[in-house]
TIRO-2110 file (N, C-alpha, C; in Angstrom, 1 decimal):
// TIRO-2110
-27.9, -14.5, -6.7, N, 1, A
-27.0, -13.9, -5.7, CA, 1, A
-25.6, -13.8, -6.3, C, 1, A
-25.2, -12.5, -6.3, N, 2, A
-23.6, -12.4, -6.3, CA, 2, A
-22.6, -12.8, -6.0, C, 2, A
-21.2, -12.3, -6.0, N, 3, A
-19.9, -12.9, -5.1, CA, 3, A
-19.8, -12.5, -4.7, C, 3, A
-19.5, -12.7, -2.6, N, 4, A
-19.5, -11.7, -2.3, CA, 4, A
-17.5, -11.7, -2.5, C, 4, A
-17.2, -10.3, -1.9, N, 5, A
-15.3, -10.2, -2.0, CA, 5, A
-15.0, -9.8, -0.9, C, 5, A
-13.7, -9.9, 0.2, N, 6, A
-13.6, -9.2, 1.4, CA, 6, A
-12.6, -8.1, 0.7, C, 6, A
-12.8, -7.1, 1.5, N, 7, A
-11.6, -5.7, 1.2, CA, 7, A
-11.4, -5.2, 2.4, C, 7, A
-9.9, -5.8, 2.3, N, 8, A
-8.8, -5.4, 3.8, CA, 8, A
-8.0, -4.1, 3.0, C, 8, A
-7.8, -3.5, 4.5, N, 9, A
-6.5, -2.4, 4.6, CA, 9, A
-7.5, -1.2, 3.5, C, 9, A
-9.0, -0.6, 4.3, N, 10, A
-9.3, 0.3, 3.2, CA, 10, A
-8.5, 1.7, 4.7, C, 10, A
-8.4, 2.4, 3.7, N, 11, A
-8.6, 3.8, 4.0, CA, 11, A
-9.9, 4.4, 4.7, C, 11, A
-9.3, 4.6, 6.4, N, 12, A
-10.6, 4.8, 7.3, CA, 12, A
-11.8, 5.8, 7.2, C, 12, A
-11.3, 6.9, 6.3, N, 13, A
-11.5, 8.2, 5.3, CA, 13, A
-12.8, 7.1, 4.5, C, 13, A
-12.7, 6.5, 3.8, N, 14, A
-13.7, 5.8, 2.7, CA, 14, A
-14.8, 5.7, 2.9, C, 14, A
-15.7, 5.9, 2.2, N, 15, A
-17.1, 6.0, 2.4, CA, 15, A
-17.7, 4.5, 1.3, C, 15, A
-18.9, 3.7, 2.1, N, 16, A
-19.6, 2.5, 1.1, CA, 16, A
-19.9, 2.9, 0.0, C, 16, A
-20.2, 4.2, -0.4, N, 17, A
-20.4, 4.9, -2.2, CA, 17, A
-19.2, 5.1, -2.6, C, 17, A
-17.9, 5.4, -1.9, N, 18, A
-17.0, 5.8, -2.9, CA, 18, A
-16.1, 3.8, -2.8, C, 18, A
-16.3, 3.1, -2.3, N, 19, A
-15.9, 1.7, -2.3, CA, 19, A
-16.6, 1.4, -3.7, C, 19, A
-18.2, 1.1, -3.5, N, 20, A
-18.7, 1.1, -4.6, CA, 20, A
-18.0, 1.5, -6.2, C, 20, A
-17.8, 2.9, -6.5, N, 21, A
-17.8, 3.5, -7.5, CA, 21, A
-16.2, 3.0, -7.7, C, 21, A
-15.3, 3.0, -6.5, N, 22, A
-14.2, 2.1, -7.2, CA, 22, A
-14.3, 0.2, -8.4, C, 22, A
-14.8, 0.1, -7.2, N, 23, A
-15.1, -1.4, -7.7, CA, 23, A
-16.1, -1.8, -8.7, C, 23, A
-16.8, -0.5, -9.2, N, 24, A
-17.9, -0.6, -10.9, CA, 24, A
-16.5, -0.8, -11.8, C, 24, A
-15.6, -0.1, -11.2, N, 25, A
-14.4, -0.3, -12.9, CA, 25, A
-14.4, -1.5, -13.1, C, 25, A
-14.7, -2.5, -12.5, N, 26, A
-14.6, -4.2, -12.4, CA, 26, A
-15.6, -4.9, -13.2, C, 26, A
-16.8, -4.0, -13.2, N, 27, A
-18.2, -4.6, -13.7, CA, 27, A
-19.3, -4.0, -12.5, C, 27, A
-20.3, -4.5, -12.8, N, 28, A
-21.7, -4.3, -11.7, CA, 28, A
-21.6, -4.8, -10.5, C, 28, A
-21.8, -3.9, -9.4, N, 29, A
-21.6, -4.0, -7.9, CA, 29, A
-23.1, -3.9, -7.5, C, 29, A
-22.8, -5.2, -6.9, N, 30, A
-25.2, -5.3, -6.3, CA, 30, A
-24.9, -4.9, -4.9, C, 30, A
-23.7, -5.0, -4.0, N, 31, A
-23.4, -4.0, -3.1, CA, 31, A
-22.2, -4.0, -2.2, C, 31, A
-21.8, -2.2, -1.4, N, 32, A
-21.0, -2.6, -0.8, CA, 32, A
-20.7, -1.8, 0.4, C, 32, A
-20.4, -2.7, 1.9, N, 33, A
-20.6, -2.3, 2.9, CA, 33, A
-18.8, -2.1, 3.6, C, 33, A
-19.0, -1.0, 4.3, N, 34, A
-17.9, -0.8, 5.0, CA, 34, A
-18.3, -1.2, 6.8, C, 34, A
-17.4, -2.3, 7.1, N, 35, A
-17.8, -2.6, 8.6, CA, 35, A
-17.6, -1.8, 9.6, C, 35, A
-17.8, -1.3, 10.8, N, 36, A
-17.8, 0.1, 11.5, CA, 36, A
-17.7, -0.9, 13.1, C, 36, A
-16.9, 0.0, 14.0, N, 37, A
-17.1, -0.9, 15.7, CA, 37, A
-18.5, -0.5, 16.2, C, 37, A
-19.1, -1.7, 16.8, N, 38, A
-20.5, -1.5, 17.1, CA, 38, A
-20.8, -0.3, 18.4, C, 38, A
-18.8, 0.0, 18.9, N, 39, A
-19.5, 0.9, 20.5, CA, 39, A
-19.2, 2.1, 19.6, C, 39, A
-17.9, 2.2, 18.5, N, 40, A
-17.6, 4.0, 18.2, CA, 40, A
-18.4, 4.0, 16.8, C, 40, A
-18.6, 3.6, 15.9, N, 41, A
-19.2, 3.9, 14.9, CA, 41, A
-18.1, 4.0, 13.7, C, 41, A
-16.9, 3.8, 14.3, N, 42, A
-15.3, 4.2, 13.3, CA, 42, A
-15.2, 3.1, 12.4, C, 42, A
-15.1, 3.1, 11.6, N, 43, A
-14.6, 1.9, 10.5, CA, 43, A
-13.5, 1.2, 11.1, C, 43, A
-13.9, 0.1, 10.8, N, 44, A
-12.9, -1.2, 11.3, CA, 44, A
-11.7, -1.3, 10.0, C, 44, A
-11.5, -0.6, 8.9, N, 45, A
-10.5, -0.9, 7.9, CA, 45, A
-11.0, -1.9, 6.6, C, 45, A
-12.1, -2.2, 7.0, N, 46, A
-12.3, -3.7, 5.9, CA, 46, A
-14.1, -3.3, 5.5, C, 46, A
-14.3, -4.1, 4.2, N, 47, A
-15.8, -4.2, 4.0, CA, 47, A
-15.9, -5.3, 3.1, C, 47, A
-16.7, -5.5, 2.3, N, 48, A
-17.1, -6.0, 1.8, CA, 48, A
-17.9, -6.0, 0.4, C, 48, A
-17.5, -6.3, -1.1, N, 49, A
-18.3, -5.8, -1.9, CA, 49, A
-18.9, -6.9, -2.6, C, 49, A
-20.1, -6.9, -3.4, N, 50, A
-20.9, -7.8, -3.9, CA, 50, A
-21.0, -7.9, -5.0, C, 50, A
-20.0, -8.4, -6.3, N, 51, A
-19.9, -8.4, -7.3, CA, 51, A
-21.4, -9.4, -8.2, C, 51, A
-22.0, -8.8, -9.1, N, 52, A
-22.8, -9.1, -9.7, CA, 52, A
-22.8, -10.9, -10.4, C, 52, A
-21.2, -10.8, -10.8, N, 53, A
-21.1, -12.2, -11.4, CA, 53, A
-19.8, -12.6, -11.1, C, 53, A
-19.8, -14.1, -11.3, N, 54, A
-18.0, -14.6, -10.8, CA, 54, A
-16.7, -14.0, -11.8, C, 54, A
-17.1, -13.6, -13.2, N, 55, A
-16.0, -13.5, -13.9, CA, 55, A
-16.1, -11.2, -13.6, C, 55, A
-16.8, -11.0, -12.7, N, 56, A
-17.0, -9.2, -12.2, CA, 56, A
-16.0, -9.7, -11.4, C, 56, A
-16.4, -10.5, -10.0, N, 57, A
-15.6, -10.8, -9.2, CA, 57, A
-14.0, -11.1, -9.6, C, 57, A
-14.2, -12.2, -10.3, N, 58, A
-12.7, -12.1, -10.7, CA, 58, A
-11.8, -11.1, -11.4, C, 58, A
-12.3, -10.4, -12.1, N, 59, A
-11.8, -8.9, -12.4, CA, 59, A
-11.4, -8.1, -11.5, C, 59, A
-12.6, -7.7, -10.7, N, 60, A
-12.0, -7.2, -9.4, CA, 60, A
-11.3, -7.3, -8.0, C, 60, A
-10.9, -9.0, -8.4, N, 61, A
-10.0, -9.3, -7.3, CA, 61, A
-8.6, -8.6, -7.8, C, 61, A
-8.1, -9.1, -9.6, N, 62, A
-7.0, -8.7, -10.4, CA, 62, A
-6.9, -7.2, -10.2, C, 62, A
-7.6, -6.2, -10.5, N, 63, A
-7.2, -5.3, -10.6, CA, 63, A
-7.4, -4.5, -9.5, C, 63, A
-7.8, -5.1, -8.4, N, 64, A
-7.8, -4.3, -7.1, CA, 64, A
-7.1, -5.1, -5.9, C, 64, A
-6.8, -6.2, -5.9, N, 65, A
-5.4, -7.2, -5.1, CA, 65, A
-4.4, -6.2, -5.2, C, 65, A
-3.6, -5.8, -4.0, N, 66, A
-2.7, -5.2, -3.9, CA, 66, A
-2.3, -3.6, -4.5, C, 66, A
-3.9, -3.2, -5.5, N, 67, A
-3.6, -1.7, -5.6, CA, 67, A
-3.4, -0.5, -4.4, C, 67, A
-2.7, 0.5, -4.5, N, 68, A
-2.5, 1.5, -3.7, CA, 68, A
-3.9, 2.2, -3.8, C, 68, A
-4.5, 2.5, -2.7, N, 69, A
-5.7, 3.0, -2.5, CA, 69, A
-5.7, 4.5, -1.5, C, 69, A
-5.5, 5.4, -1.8, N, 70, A
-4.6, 6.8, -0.4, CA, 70, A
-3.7, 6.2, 0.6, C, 70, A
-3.1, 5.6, -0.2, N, 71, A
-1.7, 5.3, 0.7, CA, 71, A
-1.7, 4.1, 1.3, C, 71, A
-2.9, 3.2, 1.2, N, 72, A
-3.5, 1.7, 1.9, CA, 72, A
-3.0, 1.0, 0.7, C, 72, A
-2.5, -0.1, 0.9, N, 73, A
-2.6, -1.2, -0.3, CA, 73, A
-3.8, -2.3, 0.1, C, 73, A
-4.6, -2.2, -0.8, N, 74, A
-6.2, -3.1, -0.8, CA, 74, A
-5.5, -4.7, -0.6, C, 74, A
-6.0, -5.3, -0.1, N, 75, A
-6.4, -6.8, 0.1, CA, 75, A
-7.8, -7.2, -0.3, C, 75, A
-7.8, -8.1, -1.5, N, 76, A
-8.8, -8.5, -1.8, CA, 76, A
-9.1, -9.9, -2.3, C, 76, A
-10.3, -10.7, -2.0, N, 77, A
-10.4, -12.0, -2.0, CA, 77, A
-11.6, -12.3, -1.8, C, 77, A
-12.0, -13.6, -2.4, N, 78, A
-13.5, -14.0, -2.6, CA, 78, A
-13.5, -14.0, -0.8, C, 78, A
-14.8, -13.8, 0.0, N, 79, A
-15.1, -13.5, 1.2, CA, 79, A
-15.2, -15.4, 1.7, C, 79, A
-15.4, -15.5, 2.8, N, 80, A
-15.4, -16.9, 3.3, CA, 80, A
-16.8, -17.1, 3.7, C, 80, A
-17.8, -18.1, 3.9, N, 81, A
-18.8, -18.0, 4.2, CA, 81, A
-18.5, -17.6, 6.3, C, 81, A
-19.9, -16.7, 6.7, N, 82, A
-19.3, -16.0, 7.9, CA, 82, A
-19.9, -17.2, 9.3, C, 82, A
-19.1, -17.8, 9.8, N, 83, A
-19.1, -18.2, 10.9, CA, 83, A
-20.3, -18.3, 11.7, C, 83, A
-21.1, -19.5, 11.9, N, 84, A
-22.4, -19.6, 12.8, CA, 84, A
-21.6, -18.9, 14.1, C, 84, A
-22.4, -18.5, 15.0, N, 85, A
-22.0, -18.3, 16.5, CA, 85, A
-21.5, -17.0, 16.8, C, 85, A
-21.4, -16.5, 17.7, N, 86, A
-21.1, -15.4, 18.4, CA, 86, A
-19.5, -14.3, 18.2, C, 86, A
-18.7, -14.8, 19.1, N, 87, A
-17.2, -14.2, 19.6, CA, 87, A
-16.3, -14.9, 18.6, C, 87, A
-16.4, -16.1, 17.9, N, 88, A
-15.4, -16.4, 16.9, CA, 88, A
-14.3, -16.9, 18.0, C, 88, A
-13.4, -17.8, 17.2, N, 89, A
-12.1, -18.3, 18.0, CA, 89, A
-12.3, -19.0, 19.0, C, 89, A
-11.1, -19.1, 19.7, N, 90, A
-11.6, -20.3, 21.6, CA, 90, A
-11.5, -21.5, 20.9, C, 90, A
-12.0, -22.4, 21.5, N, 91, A
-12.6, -23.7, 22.0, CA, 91, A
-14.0, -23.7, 22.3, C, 91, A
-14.2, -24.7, 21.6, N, 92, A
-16.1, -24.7, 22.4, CA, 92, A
-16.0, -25.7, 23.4, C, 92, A
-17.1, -25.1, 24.0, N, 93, A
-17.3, -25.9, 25.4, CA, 93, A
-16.4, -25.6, 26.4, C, 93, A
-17.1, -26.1, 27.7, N, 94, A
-16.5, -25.2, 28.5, CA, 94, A
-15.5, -26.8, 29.6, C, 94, A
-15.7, -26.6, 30.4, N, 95, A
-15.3, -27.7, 31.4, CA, 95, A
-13.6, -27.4, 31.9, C, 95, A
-13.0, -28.6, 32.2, N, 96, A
-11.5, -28.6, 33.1, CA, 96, A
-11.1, -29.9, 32.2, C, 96, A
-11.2, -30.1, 31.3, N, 97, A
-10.7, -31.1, 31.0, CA, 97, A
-11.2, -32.1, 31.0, C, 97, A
-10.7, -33.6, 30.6, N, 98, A
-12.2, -35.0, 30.9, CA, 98, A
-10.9, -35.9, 30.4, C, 98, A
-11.5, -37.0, 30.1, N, 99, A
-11.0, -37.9, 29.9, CA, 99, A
-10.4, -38.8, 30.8, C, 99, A
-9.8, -39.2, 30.6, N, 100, A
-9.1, -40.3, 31.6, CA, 100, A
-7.6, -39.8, 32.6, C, 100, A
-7.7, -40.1, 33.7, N, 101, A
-6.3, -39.9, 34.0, CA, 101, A
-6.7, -39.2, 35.7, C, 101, A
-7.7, -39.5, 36.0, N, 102, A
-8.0, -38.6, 37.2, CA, 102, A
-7.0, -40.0, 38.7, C, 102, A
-7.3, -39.2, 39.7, N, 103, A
-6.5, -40.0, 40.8, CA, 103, A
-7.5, -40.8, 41.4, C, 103, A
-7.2, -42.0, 42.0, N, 104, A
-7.4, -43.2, 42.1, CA, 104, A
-7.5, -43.1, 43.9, C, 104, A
END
């Protein structure tokens, strides 16, 4: 398995093959997805690519961190592993509070 990399601030215009063919200048891409909103189908700005090996990955963090991309500057960085569970953020669990301190 690869590395994967996050890529913020793409250009909403971008297509997963032309992300791709950017990020071969780095080395071999085993793949790469552009995330889209589940109700419009519009790209959310960000994806994801899947660099073949860590020292691909690290190339392609260097030479695509902060490049100008149609007028976007890329954000890019090894991806975080993605969160068990649903909606993200909050507090878990639910209740009014607990602990001690109630009236007597």
């Amino acid at each position: 398995m690869g590395i994967k990399l996050y890529v913020g601030n793409l250009p909403h215009q971008m297509t997963e093959e032309q992300l791709k063919t950017i990020f071969s200048e780095a080395g071999h891409v085993a793949s790469a997805k552009i995330i889209t909103d589940r109700q419009t189908g519009q790209p959310r700005g960000f994806g994801f690519v899947e660099m073949e090996t860590k020292l691909d990955a690290q190339k392609a963090m260097s030479m695509f961190n902060g490049k100008n991309v149609d007028g976007r500057t890329l954000t890019v960085n090894e991806a975080r592993p993605q969160q068990k569970g649903g909606f993200g953020g909050g507090r878990g669990g639910g209740g009014r509070g607990g602990g001690r301190g109630g009236y007597r």
